[in-house]
GUKOLGU-444467 format. One record per atom (N, C-alpha, C): residue in one letter; atom name; x, z, y. Coordinates in Angstrom, 1 decimal. Example, Ala and Ser with C-alpha at 12.3 -4.5 7.8 and 13.67 -1.06 7.14 Angstrom:
{pt 'A', 'N', {13.2, 7.8, -5.7}}
{pt 'A', 'CA', {12.3, 7.8, -4.5}}
{pt 'A', 'C', {13.2, 7.8, -3.3}}
{pt 'S', 'N', {12.8, 7.1, -2.2}}
{pt 'S', 'CA', {13.7, 7.1, -1.1}}
{pt 'S', 'C', {12.9, 7.9, 0.0}}
END
This chain:
{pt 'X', 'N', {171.8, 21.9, 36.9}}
{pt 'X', 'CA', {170.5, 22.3, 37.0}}
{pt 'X', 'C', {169.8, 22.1, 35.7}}
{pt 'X', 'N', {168.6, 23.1, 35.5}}
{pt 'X', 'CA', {167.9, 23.0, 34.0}}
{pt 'X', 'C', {166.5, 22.9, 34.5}}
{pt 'X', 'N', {165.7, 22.2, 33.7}}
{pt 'X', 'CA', {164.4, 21.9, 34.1}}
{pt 'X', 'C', {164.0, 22.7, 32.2}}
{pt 'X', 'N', {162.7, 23.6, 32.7}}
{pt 'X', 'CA', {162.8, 24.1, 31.3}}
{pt 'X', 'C', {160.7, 24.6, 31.7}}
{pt 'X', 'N', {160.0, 24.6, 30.0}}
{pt 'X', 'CA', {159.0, 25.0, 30.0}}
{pt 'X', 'C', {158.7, 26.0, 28.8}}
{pt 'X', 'N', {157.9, 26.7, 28.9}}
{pt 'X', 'CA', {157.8, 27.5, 28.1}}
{pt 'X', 'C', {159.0, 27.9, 27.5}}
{pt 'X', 'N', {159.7, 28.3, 27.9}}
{pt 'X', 'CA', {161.3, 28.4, 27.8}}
{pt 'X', 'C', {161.8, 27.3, 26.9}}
{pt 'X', 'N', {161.6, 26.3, 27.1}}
{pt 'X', 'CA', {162.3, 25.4, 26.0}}
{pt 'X', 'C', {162.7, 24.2, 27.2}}
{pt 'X', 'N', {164.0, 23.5, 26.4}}
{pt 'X', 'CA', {164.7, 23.0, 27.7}}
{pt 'X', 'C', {164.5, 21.4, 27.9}}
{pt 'X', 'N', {163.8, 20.9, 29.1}}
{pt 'X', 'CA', {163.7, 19.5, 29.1}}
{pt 'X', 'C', {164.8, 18.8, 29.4}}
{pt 'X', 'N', {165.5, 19.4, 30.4}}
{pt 'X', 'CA', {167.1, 18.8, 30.8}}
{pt 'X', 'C', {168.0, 19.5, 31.4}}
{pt 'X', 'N', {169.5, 19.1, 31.3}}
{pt 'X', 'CA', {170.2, 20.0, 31.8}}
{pt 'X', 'C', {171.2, 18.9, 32.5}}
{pt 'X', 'N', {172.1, 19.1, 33.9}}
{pt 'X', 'CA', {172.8, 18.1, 34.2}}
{pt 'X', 'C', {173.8, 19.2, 35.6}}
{pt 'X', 'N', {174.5, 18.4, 35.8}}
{pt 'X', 'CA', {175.5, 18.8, 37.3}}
{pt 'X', 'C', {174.1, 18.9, 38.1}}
{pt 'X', 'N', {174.2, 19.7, 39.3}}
{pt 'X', 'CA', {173.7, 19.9, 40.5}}
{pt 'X', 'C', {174.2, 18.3, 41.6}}
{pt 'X', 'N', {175.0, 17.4, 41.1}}
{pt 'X', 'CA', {175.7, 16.4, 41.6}}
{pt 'X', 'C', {174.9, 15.8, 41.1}}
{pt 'X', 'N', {174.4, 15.4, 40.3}}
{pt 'X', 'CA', {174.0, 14.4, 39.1}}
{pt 'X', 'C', {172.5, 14.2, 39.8}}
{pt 'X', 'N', {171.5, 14.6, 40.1}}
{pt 'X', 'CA', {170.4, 15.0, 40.7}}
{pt 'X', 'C', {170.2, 14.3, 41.5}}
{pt 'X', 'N', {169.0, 13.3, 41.8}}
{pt 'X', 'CA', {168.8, 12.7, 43.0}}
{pt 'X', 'C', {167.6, 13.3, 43.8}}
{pt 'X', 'N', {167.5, 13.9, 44.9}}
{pt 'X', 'CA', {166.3, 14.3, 45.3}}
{pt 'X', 'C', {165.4, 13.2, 46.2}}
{pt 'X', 'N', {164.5, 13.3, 46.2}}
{pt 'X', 'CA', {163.4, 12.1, 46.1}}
{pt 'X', 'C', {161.7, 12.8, 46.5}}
{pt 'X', 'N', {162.1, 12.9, 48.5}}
{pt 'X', 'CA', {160.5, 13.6, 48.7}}
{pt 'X', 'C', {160.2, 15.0, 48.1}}
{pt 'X', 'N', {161.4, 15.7, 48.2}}
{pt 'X', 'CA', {161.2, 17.1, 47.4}}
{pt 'X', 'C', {161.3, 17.0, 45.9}}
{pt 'X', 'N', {161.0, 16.2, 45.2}}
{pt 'X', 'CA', {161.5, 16.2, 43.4}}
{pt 'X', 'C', {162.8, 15.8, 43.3}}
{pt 'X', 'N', {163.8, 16.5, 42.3}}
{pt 'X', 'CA', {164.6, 16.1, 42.0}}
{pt 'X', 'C', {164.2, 15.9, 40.6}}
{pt 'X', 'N', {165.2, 14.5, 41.2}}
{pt 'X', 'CA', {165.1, 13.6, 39.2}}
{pt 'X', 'C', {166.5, 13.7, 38.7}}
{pt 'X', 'N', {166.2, 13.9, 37.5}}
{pt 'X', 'CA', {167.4, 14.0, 36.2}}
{pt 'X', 'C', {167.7, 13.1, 35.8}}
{pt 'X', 'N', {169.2, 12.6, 35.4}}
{pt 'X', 'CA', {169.4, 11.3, 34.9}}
{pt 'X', 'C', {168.6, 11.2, 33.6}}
{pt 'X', 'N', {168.7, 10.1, 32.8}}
{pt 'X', 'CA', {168.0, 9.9, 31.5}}
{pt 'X', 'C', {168.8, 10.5, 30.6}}
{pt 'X', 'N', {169.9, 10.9, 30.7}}
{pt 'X', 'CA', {171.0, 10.9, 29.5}}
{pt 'X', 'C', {170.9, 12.8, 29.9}}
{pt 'X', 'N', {170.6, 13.7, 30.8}}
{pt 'X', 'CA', {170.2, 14.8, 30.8}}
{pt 'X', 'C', {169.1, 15.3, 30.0}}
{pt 'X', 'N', {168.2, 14.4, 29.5}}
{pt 'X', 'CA', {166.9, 15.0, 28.9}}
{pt 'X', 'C', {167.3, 15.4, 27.7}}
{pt 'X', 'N', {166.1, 16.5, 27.1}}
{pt 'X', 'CA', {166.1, 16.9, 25.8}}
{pt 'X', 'C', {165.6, 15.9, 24.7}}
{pt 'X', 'N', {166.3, 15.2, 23.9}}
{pt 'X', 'CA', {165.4, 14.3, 23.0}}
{pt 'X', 'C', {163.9, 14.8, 22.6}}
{pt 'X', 'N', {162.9, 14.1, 22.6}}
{pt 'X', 'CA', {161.8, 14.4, 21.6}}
{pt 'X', 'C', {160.9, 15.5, 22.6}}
{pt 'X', 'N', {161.3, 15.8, 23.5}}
{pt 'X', 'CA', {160.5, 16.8, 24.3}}
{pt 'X', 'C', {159.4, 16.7, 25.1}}
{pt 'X', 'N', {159.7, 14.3, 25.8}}
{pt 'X', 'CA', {158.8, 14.0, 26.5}}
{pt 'X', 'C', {158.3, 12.5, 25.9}}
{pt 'X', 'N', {156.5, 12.4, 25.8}}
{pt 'X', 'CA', {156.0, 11.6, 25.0}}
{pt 'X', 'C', {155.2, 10.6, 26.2}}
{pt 'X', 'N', {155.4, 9.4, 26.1}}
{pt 'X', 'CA', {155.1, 8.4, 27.1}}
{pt 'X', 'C', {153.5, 8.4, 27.4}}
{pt 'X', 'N', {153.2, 9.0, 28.4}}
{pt 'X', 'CA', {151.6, 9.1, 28.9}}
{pt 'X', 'C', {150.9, 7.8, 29.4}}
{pt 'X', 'N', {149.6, 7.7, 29.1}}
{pt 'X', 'CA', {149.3, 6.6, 29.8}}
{pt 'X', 'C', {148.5, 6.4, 31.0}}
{pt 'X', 'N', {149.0, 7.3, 31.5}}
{pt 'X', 'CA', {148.3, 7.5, 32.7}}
{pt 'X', 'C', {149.4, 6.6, 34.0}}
{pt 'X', 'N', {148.0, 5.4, 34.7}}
{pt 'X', 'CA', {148.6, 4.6, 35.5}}
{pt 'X', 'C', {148.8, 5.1, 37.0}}
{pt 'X', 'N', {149.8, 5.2, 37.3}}
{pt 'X', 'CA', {149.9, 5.5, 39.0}}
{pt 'X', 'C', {151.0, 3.9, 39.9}}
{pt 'X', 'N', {150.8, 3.8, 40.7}}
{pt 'X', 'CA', {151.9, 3.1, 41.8}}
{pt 'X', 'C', {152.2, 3.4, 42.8}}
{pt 'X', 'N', {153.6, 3.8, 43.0}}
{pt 'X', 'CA', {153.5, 4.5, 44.2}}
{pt 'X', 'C', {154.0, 3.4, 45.6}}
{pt 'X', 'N', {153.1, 3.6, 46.7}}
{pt 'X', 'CA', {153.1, 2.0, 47.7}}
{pt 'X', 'C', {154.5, 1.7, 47.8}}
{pt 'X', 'N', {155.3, 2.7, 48.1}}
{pt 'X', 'CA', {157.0, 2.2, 48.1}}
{pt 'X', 'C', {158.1, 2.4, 47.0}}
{pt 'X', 'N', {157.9, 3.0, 46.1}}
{pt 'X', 'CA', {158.9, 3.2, 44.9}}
{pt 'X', 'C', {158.5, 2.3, 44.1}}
{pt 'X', 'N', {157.3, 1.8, 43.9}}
{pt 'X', 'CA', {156.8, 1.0, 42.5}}
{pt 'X', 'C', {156.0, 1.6, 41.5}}
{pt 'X', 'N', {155.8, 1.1, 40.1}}
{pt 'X', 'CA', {154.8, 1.6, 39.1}}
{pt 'X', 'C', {156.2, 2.7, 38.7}}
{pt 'X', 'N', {155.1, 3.6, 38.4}}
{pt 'X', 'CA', {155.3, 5.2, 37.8}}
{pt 'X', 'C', {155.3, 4.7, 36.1}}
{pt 'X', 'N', {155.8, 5.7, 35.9}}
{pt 'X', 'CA', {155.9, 5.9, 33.9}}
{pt 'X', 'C', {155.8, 7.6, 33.8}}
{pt 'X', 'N', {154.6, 7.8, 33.5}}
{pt 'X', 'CA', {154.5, 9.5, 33.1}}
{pt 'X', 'C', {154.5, 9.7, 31.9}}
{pt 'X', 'N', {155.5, 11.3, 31.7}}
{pt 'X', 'CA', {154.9, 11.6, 30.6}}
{pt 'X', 'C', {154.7, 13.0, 30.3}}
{pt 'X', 'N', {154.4, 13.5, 29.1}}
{pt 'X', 'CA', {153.4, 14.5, 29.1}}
{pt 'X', 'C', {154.6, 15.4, 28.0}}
{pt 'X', 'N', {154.7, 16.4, 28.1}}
{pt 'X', 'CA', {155.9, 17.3, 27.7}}
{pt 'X', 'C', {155.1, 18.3, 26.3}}
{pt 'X', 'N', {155.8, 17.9, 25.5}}
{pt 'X', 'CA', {155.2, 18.9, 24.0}}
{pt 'X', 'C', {156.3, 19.8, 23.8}}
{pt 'X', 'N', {155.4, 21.2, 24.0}}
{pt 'X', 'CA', {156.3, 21.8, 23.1}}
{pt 'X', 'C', {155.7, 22.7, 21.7}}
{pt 'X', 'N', {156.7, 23.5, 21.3}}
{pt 'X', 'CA', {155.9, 24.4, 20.3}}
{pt 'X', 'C', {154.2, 25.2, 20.5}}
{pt 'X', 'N', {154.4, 25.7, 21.7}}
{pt 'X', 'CA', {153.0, 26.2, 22.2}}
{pt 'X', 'C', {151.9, 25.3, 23.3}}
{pt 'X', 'N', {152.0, 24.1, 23.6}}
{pt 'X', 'CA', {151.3, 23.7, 24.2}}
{pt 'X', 'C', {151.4, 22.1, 24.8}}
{pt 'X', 'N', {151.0, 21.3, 25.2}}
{pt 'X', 'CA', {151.3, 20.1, 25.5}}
{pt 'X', 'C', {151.0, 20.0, 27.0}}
{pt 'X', 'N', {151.8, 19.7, 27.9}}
{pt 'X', 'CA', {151.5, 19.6, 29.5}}
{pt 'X', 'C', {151.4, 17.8, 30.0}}
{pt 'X', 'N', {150.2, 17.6, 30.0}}
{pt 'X', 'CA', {149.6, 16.3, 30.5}}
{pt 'X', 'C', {150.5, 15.8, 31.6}}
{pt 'X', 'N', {151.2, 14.6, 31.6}}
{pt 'X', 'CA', {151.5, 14.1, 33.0}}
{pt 'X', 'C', {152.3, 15.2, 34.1}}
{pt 'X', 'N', {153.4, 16.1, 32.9}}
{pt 'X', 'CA', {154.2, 17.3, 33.3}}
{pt 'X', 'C', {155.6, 16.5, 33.8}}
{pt 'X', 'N', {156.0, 15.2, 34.1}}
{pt 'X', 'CA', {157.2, 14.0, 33.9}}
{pt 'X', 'C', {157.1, 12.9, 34.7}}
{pt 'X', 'N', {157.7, 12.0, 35.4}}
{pt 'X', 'CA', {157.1, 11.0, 35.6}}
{pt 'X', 'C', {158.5, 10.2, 35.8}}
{pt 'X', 'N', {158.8, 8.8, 36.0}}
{pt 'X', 'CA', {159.5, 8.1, 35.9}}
{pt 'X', 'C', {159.7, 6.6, 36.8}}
{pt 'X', 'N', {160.6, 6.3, 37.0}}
{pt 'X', 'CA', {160.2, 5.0, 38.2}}
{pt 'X', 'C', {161.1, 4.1, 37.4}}
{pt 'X', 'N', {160.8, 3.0, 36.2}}
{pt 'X', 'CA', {161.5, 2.2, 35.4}}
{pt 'X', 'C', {162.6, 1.2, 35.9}}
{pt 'X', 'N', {161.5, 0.6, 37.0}}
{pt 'X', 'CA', {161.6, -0.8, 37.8}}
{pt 'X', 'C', {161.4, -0.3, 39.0}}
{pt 'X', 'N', {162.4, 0.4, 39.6}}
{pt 'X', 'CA', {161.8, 0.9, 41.1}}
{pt 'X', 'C', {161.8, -0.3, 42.0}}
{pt 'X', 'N', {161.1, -0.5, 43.0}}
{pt 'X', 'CA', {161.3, -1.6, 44.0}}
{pt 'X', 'C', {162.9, -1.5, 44.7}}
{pt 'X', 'N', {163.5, -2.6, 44.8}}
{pt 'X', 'CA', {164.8, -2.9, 45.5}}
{pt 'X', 'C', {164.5, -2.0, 46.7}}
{pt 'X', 'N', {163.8, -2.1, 48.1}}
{pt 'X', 'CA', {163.8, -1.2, 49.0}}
{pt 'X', 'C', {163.5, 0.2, 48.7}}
{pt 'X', 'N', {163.2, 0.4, 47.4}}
{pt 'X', 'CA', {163.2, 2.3, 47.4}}
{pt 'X', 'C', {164.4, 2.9, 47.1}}
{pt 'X', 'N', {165.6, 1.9, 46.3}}
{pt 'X', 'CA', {166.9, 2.3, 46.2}}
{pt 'X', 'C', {167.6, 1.9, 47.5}}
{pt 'X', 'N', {167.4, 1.2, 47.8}}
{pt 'X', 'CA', {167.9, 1.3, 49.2}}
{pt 'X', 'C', {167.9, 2.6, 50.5}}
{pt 'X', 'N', {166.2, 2.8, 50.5}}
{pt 'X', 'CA', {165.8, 4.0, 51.0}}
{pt 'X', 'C', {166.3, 5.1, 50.8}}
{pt 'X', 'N', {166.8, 5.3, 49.2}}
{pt 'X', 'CA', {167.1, 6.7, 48.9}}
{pt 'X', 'C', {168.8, 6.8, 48.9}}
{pt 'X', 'N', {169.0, 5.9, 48.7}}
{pt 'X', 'CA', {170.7, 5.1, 48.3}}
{pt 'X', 'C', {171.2, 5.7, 47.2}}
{pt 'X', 'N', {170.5, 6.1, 46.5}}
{pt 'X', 'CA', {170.5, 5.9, 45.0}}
{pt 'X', 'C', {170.1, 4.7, 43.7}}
{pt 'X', 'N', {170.5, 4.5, 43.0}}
{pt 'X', 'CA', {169.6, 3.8, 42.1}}
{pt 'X', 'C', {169.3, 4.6, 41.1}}
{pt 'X', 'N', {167.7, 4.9, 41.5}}
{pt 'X', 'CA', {167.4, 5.8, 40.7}}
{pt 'X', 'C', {166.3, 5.4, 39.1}}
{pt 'X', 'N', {166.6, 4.3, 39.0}}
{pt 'X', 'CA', {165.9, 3.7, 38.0}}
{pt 'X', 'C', {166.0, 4.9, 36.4}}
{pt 'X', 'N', {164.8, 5.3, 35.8}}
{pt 'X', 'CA', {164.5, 5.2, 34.9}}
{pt 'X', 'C', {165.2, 7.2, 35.0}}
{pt 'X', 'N', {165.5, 7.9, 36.7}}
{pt 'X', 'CA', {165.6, 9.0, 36.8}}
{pt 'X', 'C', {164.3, 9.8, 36.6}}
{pt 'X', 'N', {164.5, 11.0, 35.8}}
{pt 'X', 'CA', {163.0, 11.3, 35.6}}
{pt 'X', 'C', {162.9, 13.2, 36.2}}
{pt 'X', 'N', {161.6, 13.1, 36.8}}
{pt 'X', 'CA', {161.2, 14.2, 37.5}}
{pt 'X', 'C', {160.0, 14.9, 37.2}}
{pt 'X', 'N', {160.0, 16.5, 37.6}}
{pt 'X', 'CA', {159.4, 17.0, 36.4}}
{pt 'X', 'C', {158.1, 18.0, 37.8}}
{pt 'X', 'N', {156.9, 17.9, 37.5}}
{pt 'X', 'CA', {155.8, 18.7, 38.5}}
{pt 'X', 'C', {156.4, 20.2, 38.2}}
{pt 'X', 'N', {156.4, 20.8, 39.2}}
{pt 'X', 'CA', {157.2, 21.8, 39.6}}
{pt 'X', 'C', {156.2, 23.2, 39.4}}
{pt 'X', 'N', {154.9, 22.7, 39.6}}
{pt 'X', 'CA', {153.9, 23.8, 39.5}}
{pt 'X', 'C', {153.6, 24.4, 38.0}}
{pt 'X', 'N', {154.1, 23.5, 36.7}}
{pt 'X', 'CA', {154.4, 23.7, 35.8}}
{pt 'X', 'C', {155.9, 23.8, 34.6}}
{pt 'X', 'N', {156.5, 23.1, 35.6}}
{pt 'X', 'CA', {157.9, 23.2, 34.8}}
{pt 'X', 'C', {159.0, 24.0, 35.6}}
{pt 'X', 'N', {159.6, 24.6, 35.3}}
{pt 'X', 'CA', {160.9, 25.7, 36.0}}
{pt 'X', 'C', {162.1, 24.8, 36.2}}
{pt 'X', 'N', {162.7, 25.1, 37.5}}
{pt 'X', 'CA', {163.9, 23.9, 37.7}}
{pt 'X', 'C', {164.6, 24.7, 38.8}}
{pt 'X', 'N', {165.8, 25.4, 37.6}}
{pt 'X', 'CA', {166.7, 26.1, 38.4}}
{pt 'X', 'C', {168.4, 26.0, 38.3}}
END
C-alpha cells in the first residue's frame, strides 16, 4: 500500500505490514518517506490509545497541518485491543492524503 500527496510519496509497505486501527491504517515507521513528515505540535490524547504525536506533511507545493499522526507510547491495553504492537505506527487523514 502507498500513502501519497500531491503525488509525492509518504510511504510504501506490504498490504500485510499495515495495522488497521478504527478505520486508519498505520504504516510501519521504516515505510515512510524520509524528510516528508515534520513533528507538529499539536497536543491530542486519545482516552484509550494514549498521547498522539502529529505531524504535518511538506511537500514541494504546499504543507498539510496535522496530515500524520503517531501513538509513540501507546497504552499497554491498546496493543492488546488491537493485538498489534503498534507503537510509533504512523497514519495518515485520509480526506487529504491518498492511500491505495
Amino acid at each position: 500500500m502507498r500513502a501519497t500527496i500531491d503525488g509525492v510519496l509518504l510511504a510504501d509497505t506490504d498490504r500485510e505490514h499495515i495495522i488497521l486501527i478504527e478505520g486508519s491504517r498505520y504504516f510501519p515507521a521504516d515505510s515512510l518517506t524520509i524528510g516528508t513528515l515534520k513533528v507538529s505540535p499539536t497536543p491530542y490524547v486519545c482516552p484509550w490509545k494514549g498521547q498522539a504525536l502529529y505531524y504535518s506533511v511538506e511537500t514541494p507545493h504546499q504543507e498539510y497541518i496535522d496530515a500524520a499522526w503517531c501513538y509513540p507510547h501507546p497504552k499497554r491495553s491498546a496493543i492488546e485491543t488491537v493485538g498489534h504492537n503498534f507503537t510509533g505506527y504512523v497514519a495518515f487523514d485520509t480526506t487529504r492524503v491518498v492511500i491505495e
